[in-house]
Every structure is written in structure tokens, then in C-alpha cells.
N, C-alpha and C positions, 0 to 999 in steps of 0.2 A: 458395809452393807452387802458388798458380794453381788449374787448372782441375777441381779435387776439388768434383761436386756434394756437398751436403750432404742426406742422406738425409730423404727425405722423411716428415712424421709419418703413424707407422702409425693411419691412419684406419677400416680397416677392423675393426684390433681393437674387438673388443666385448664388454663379458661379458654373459652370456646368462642364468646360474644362478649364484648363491654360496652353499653352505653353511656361514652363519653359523656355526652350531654348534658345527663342525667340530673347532675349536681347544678349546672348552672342554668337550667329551667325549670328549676324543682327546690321547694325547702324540701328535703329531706329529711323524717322526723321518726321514723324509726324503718328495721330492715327485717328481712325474715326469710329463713331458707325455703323453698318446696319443694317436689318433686316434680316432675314431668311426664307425663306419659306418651310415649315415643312410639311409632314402626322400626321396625328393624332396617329399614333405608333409612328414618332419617337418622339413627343413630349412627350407621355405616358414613350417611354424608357428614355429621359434626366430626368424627374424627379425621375427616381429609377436605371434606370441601368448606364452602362459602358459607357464614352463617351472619345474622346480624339481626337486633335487637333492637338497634336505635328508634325504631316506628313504632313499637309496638308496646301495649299495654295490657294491666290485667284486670278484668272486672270479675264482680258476683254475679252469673244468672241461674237460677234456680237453683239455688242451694248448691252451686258448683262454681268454684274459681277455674275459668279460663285465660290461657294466652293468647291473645286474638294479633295479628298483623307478622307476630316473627317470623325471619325467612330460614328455611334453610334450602338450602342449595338442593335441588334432586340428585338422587343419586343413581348416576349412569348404569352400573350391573344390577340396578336393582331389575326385577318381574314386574313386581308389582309396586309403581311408586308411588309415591306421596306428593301433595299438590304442597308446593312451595309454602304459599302463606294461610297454607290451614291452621284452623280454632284450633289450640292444641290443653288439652285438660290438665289440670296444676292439681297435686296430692298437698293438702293441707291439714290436721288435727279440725276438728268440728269446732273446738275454744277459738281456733285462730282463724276459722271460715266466720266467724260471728262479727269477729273483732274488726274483718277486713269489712263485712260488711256495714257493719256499724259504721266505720272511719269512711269507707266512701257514699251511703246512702248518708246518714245524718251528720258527718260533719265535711262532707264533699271534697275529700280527699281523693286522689287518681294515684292507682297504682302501678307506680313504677318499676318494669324492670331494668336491673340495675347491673346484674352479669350471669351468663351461661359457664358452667364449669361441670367439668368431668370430677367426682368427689373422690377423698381418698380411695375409696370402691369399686372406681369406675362407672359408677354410675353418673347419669346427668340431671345436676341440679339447677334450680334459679335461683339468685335473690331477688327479693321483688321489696320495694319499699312503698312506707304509705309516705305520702307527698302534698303537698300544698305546691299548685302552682304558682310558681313568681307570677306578678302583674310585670309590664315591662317599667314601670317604675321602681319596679327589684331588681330588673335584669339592669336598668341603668347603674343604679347604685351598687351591683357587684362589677359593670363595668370600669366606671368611675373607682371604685376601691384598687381596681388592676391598675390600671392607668396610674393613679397616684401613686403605687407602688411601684412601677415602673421610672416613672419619674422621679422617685428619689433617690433608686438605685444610679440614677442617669445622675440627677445632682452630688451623689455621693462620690464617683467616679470622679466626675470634674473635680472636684475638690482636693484631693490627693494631690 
């Protein structure tokens, strides 16, 4: 074949935020990348300061996806800063603004974010997933599923 470079490691990917959570108070039913639209503090604070995702979620209002509750941390030399847990506007395709709002208006789905990342580009993306929340008779029965896992490996040991 010859002269085929071989793509370089995306170095710039970073993740920024993970909402641990996520998965174990959420079915998770499918995921989707989007953008973000950022100040130039708060993008100066994700690449050094505090960010976090865990509280925060994403709805439809007016024909726009937002991220409402995420923090990021202020950023000290900024002039002009940015208020910590400001509404921050999500870039979506118009097919996939419908679809989101289809899955949380008619079939009551809560939109999950799921992680903050610097993309191969350096830019800053979400994933944000559509979800069904667990009732805590979910959250039992993925307890229960640990647990019993736990306890096998415990009985497995002993046995040796």
C-alpha cells in the first residue's frame, strides 16, 4: 500500500466532566454527541479548573436544547466572568432537536448528561443521553444484581 499516514493519536481529546451516576439512575437508551456554546472564561476554566456535570440536565425550550445546572468553576483572570451555573445553549441538527424532543415531551424521557470532553479539535463537546429514570425498584434490583455478584466472587474465593 505505501504511503497511507497513519492517523495520529487524538491528543487533544480530554474529558472534562463524567457523570458517574448516570448509568445507575438512568436506563440509558441511546446517546448523542452536541455542542456547546461557551465564554471564553468558561473554556479558559475547563481546561484547568473545577467542572461537574453530575446535577445537571438537558431539556427542549423553545425550539432550543439547553444545559441547565452544570458548573464550571469561574475563572479567576477572567474581565469578564461567567456565572457558575448558568443556562448554557447545546448545538444540535434540527432531526435531532425533534427527536429529543419527541423522547422527552411524549414519551417522558430526561436528558442525560453523560460526559464533558475536549474533542479531537479541541473543541468542547457533551454527550447527553435520552433516559428513562429508574423507579427505585430498578435502583434495588441493580443493587441486589451487585451484591449478588459480589457475593459469589466472595463464595468463589472461599472455595479454592
Amino acid at each position: 500500500m505505501g504511503g497511507m499516514a497513519k492517523k495520529p493519536e487524538n491528543k487533544n481529546y480530554k474529558v472534562i466532566a463524567e457523570n458517574r451516576r448516570a448509568r445507575y439512575d438512568y436506563a440509558i437508551e441511546d446517546d448523542l454527541e452536541v455542542g456547546i456554546i461557551l465564554q471564553g472564561s468558561e473554556v479558559k476554566s475547563l481546561r484547568t479548573g473545577q467542572s461537574n456535570i453530575a446535577d445537571s440536565y438537558a431539556s427542549v425550550d423553545d425550539g432550543e436544547l439547553w444545559l441547565t445546572n452544570a458548573y464550571i468553576a469561574p475563572y479567576e483572570q477572567a474581565m469578564f466572568g461567567h456565572e457558575a451555573r448558568a443556562k448554557r445553549k447545546l448545538l444540535v441538527s434540527r432531526r435531532e432537536l425533534s427527536r429529543l424532543w419527541n423522547a422527552t415531551k411524549r414519551e417522558g424521557m430526561t436528558l442525560v448528561p453523560l460526559v464533558m470532553y475536549f474533542n479531537d479539535r479541541g473543541l468542547v463537546k457533551l454527550k447527553i443521553a435520552t433516559a428513562k429514570g429508574k423507579k427505585n425498584h430498578d435502583k434495588r434490583q441493580s443493587d441486589a444484581k451487585r451484591d449478588w455478584a459480589r457475593q459469589k466472587q466472595r463464595l468463589l474465593r472461599h472455595d479454592t
